[in-house]
C-alpha positions as CSV (number, residue, x, y, z in Angstrom):
1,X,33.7,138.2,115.9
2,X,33.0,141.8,116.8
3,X,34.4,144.3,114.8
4,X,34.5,148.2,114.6
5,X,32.3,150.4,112.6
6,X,34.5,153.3,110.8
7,X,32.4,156.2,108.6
8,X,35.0,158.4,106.6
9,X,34.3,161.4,105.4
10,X,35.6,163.1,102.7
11,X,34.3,166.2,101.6
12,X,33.8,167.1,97.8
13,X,32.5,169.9,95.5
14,X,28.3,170.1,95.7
15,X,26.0,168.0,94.4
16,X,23.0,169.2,92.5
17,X,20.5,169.2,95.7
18,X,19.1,170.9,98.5
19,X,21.6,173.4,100.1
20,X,22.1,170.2,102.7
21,X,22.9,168.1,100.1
22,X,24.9,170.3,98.3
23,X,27.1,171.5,101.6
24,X,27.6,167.7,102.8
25,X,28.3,166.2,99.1
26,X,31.0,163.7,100.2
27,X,32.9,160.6,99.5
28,X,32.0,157.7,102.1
29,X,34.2,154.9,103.2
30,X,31.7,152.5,105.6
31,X,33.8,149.4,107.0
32,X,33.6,147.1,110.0
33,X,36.9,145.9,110.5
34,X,38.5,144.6,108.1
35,X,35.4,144.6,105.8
36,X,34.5,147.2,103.7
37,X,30.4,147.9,103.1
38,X,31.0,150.7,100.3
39,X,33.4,149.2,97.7
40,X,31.9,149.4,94.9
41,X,32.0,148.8,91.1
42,X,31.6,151.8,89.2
43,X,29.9,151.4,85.4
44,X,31.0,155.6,85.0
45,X,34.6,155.3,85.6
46,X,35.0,151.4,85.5
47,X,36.9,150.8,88.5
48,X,36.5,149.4,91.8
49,X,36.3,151.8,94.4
50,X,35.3,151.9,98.3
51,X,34.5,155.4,98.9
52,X,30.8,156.0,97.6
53,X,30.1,159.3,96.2
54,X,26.5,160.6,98.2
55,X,25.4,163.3,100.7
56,X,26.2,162.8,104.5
57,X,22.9,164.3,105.2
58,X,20.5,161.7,104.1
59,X,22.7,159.1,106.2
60,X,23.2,161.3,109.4
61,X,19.2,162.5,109.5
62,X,17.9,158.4,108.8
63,X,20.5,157.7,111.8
64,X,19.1,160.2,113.7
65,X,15.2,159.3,113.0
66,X,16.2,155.4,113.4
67,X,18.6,155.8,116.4
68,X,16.4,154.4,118.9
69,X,15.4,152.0,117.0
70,X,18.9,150.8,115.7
71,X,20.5,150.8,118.9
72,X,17.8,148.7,121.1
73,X,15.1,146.8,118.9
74,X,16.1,143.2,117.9
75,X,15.5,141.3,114.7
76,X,12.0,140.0,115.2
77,X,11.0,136.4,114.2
78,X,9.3,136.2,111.2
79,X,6.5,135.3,112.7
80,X,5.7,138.5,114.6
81,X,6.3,140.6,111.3
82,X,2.6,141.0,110.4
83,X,1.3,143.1,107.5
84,X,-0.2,145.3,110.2
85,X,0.3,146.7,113.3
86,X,4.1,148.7,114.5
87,X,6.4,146.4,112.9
88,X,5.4,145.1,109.6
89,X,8.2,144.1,107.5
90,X,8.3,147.1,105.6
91,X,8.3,149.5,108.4
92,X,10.9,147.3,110.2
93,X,13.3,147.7,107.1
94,X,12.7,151.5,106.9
95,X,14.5,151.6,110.1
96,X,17.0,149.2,110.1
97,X,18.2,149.0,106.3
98,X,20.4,151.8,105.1
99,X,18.8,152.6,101.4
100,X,15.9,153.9,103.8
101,X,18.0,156.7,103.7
102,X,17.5,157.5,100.2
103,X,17.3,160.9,98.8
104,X,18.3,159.7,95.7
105,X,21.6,157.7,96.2
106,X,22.3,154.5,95.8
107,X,23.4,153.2,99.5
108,X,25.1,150.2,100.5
109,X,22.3,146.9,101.4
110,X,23.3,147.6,105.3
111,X,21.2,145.9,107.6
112,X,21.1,146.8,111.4
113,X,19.8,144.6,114.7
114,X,20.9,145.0,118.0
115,X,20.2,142.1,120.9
116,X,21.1,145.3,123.6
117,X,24.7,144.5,123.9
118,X,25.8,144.0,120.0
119,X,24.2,145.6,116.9
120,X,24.6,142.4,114.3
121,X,25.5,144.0,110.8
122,X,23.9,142.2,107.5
123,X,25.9,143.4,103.9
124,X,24.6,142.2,101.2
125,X,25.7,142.8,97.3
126,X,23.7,144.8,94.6
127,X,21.2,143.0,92.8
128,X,22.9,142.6,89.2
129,X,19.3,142.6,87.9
130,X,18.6,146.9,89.0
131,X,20.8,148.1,86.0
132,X,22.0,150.5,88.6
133,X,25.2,152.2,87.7
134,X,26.6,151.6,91.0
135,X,27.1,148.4,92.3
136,X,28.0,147.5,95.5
137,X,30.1,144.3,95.8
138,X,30.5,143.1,99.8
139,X,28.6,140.5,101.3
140,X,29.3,139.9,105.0
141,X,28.1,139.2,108.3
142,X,29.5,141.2,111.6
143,X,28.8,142.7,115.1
144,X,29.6,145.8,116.6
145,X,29.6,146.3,120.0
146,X,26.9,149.1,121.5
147,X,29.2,151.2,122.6
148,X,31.6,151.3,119.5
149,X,28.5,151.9,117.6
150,X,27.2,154.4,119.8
151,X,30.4,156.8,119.3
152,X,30.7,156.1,115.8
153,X,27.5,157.4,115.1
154,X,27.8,160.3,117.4
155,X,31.0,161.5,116.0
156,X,29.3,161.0,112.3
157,X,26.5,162.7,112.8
158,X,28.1,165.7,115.2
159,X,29.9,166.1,112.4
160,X,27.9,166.7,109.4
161,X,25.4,169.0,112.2
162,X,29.0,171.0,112.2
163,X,29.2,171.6,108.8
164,X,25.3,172.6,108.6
165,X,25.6,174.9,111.3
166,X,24.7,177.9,109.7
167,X,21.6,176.6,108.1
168,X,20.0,174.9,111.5
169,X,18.5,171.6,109.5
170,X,16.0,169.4,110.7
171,X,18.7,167.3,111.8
172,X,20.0,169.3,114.4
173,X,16.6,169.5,116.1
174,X,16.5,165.7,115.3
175,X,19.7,164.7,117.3
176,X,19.4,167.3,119.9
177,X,15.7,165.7,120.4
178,X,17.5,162.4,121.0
179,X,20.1,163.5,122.7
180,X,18.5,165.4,125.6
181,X,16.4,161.9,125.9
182,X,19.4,159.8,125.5
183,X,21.1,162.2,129.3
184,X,17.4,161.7,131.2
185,X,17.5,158.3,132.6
186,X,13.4,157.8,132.6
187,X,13.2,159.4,129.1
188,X,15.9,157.0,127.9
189,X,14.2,153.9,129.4
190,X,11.1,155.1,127.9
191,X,12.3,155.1,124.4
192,X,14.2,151.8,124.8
193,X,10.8,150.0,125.6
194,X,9.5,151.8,122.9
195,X,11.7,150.8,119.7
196,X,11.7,147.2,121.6
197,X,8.1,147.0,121.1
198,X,8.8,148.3,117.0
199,X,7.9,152.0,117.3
200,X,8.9,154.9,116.1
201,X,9.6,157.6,118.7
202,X,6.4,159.1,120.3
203,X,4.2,156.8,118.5
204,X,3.5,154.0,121.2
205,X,0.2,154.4,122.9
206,X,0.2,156.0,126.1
207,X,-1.8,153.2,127.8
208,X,0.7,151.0,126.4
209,X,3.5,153.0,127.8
210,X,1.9,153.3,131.6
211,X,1.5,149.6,131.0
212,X,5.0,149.1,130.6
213,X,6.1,151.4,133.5
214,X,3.9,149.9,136.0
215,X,5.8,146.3,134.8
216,X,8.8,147.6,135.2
217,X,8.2,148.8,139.0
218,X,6.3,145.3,139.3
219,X,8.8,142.9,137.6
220,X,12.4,144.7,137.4
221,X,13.0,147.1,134.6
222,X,15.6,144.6,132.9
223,X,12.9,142.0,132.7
224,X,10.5,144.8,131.4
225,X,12.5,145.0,128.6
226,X,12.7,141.7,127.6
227,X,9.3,141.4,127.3
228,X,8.9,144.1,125.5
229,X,10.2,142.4,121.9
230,X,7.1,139.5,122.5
231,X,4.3,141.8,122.7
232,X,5.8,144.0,119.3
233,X,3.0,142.9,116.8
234,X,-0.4,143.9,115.7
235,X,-1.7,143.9,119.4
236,X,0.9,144.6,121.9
237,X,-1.8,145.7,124.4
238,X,-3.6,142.0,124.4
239,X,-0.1,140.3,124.5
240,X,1.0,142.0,127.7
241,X,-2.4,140.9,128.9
242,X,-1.8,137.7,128.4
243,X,1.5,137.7,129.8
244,X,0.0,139.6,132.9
245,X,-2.6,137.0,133.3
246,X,0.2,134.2,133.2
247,X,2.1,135.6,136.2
248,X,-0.9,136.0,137.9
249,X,-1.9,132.3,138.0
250,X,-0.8,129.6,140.5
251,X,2.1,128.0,138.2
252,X,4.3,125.1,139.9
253,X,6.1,126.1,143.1
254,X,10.2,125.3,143.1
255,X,13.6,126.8,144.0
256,X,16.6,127.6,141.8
257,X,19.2,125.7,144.2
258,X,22.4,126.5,142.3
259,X,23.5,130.0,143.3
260,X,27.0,131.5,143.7
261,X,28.2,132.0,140.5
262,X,30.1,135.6,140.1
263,X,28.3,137.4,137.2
264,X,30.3,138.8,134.5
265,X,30.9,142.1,132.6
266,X,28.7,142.1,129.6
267,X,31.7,143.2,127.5
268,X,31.8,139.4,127.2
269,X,29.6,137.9,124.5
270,X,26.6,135.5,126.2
271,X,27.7,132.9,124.7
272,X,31.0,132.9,126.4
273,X,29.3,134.1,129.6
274,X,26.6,131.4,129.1
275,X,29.7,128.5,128.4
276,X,31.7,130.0,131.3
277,X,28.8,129.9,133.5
278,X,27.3,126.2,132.6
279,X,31.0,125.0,133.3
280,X,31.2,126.3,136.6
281,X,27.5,124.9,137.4
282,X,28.5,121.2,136.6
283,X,32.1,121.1,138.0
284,X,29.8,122.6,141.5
285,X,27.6,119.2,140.8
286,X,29.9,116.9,139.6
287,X,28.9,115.7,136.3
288,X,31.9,115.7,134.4
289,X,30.8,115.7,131.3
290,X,27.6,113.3,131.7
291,X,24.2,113.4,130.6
292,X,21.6,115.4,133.2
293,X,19.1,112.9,134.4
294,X,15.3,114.3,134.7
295,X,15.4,113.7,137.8
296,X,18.4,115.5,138.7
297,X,17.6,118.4,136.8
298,X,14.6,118.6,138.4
299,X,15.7,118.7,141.8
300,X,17.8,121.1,140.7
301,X,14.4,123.2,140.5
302,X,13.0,121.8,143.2
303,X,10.1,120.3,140.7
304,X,8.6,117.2,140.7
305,X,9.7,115.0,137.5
306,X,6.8,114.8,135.8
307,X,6.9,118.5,135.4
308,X,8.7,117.8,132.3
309,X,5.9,115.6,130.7
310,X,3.5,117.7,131.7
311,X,0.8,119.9,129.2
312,X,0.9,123.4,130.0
313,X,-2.9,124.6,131.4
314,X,-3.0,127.3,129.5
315,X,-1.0,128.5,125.6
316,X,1.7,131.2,126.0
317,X,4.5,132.7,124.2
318,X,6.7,132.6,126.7
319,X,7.4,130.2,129.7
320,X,8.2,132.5,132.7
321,X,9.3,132.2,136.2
322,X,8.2,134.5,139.1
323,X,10.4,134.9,142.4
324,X,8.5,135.3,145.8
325,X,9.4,138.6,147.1
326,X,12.1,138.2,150.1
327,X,12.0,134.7,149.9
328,X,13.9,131.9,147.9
329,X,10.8,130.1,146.4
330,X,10.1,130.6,142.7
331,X,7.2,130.0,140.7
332,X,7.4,128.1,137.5
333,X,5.4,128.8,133.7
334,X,6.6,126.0,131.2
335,X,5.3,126.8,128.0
336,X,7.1,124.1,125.9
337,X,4.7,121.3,125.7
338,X,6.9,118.4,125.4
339,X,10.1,116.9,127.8
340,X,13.5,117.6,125.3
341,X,11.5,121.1,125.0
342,X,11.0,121.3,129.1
343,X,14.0,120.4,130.0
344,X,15.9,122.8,127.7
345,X,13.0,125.7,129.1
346,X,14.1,124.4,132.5
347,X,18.0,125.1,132.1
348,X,17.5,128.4,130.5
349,X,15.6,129.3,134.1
350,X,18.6,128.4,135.6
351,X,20.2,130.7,133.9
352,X,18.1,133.5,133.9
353,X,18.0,132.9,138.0
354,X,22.0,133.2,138.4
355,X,22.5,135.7,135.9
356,X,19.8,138.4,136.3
357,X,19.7,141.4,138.5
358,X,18.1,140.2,141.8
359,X,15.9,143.5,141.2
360,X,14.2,141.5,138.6
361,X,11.0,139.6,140.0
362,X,9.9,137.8,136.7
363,X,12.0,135.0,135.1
364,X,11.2,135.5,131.0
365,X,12.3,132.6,128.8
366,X,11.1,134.1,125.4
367,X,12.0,133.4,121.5
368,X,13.4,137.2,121.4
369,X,16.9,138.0,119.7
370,X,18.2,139.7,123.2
371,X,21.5,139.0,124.4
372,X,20.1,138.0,127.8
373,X,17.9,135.2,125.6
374,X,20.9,134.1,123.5
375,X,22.5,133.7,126.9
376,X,19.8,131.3,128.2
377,X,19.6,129.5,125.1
378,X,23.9,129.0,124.9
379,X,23.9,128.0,128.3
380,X,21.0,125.0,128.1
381,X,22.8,123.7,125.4
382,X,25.9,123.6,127.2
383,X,24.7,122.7,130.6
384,X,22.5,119.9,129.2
385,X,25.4,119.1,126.2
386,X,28.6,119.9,126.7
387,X,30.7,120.4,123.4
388,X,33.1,118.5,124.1
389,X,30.9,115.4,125.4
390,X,28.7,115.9,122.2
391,X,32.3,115.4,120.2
392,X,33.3,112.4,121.9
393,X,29.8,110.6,121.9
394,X,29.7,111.8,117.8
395,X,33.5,110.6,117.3
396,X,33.9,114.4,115.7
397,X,32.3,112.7,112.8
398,X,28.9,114.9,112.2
399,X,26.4,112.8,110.6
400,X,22.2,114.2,110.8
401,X,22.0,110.8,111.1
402,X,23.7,110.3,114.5
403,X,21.8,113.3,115.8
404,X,19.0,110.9,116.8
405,X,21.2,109.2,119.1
406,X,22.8,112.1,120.5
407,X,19.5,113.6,121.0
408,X,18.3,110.7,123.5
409,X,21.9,110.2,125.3
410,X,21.8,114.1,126.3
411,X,17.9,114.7,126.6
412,X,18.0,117.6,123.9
413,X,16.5,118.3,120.6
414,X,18.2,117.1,117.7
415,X,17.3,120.9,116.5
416,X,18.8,121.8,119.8
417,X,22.4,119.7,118.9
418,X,22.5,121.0,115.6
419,X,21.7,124.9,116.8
420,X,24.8,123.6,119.4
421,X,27.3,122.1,116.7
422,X,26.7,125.3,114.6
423,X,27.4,127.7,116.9
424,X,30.8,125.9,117.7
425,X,31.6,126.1,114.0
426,X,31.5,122.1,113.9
427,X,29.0,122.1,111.1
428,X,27.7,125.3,108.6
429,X,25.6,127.5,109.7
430,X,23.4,126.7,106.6
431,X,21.8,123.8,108.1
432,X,19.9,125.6,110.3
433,X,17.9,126.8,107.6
434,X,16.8,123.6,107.0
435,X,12.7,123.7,107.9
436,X,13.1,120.8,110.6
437,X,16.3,122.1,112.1
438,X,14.7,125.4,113.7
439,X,15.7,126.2,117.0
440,X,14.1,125.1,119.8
441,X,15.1,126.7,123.2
């Protein structure tokens, strides 16, 4: 559920500090909804409090620095946090954790990651184990929408560059920096590629960058963007080469023949987009709850069945379609290399065909944390699975064991199934954890 994001501020008498510190000594109250990041349990006065004593500099200048960042790079996989290159697992935390903010406080365990439309928020508790008098006690999970987010931090951090206006701080040439980006339209998309790809500000390489322009003129800016998250690593140069290279070769030639779906406002969640959207695409072919045959989703495509049990001729991170420009034809890069994993990969095309901004050329199916990939991914389930088909064939009785079953009636993954009963709230979350239950869309 998506909550708001609330920063409180109430002034106090200086702290010992620099004059910014001193001048912005404050009491915090940091909530998302209902749920309260800064309550604390206080060793000095032994009570429970939620209004952290700190300076609203340190918070308003690392949300300044990290606003890029915050508001438009998702949670990488683990896989792409390397030890070197633009988003090592330190430097990722240094811009999306709170405590980065440091200066000597003790700060909430706030972690940040947006997927474009949302900016998921991570609370965790103090480790008992620091000693530190201060201990923060809230452990929760929530999502703010962009927007709200957006205006919260604005309003915080306009108002602590009020209350430092005499002094002219680094911050204020910080957020005007990022302001007078945020009202240029080709500056803004700039620096969106940019923290997408795990940099800092100014710190991408300008090859890189020209790279990434010319892609966006070639394949649709939107489409630009989500490829930007796979090619964040140690060589994000090479992996746009290789993604370059993919379009490039002959693929398998097809046609998305499902069309006419109205597209809705992404004040929606994709997941309710994506289950609104696979309803309306099975009523149109009359499945009624059944199981997709291969060959029917195939035809859907356009594709010869043995598509799905093919190899793919060469390895990629991403499986990727390519419209024909002015025409209806589409060309088709699996990259899953066996038929649950193909036929999931060919539903989340689907998607991305009736979905995506006809401006966009290229097709990406990628294992990015984007809204527009959560919206592929929530849709294959459901167009392949329907939740209420999967309850039925289970008896609402949710054995692993009958996953098996399930798995071969639908022509999913039993990963898939259990990624599918989780996000309904049929089963905890805490399975997916599991080593064999990772996500496979």
């Amino acid at each position: 559920m998506s909550s708001r994001i609330s920063i409180e501020t109430k002034w106090l008498p200086p702290f010992q500090g620099t004059e910014e510190v001193q001048r912005t000594s404050a009491e915090l109250r940091i909530s998302f909804g209902d749920k309260v990041a800064t309550r604390f349990d206080d060793d000095w006065s032994q009570t429970v409090q939620e209004r952290a004593r700190v300076a609203a500099y340190p918070l308003a200048l690392w949300l300044a620095s990290s606003w890029w960042r915050l508001r438009w790079e998702p949670r990488p996989a683990k896989r792409r946090l390397q030890h070197d290159g633009p988003i090592d697992e330190t430097h990722w935390r240094m811009s999306h954790e709170l405590p980065a903010a440091g200066h000597g406080f003790i700060w909430p365990r706030l972690s940040f990651a947006s997927d474009g439309e949302t900016i998921a928020v991570s609370c965790r508790q103090s480790n008992p184990l620091t000693g530190e008098p201060v201990r923060y006690l809230s452990e929760f999970e929530s999502a703010v929408p962009a927007r709200e987010f957006e205006l919260a931090v604005d309003d915080f951090i306009n108002l602590v560059c009020s209350r430092l206006d005499p002094l002219r701080t680094e911050l204020h040439e910080l957020w005007g920096e990022v302001l007078r980006e945020r009202s240029n339209p080709e500056e803004s998309e700039a620096r969106t590629i940019e923290a997408r790809l795990g940099y800092d500000p100014d710190e991408a390489p300008d090859p890189l960058m020209e790279s990434f322009a010319q892609l966006a003129k070639e394949a649709g800016a939107d489409a630009a963007n989500e490829i930007a998250p796979i090619c964040a690593g140690p060589n994000p140069s090479g992996s746009l080469q290789d993604i370059l290279s993919l379009s490039s070769q002959t693929g398998i030639q097809g046609k998305v023949v499902i069309q006419g779906f109205p597209k809705e406002s992404s004040a929606t969640p994709p997941w309710q987009r994506a289950k609104t959207l696979a309803t309306l695409a099975r009523q149109q072919l009359g499945l009624n709850g059944k199981p997709l045959s291969d060959q029917s989703l195939c035809d859907l495509l356009e594709l010869p069945t043995d598509v799905l049990n093919s190899q793919p001729t060469v390895r990629t991170e991403v499986g990727l379609a390519v419209r024909n420009r002015g025409k209806q034809d589409v060309k088709f890069h699996f990259h899953r290399r066996n038929r649950l994993g193909r036929r999931f990969e060919a539903a989340r095309f689907i998607c991305d065909y009736v979905s995506s901004l006809e401006s966009d050329r290229w097709l990406p199916v990628t294992d990015a944390r984007t809204a527009r990939q959560k919206m592929q991914r929530a849709f294959a389930a459901e167009f392949l699975c329907p939740i209420d088909s999967l309850r039925e064939f289970l008896n609402d009785i949710f054995n692993p064991e009958a996953f098996e079953e399930a798995s071969e009636h639908f022509g999913i993954s039993e990963q898939a199934i259990t990624s599918h009963l989780a996000n309904n709230h049929l089963i905890p979350r805490s399975l997916l954890d599991e080593p064999h239950n990772q996500w496979l869309g």
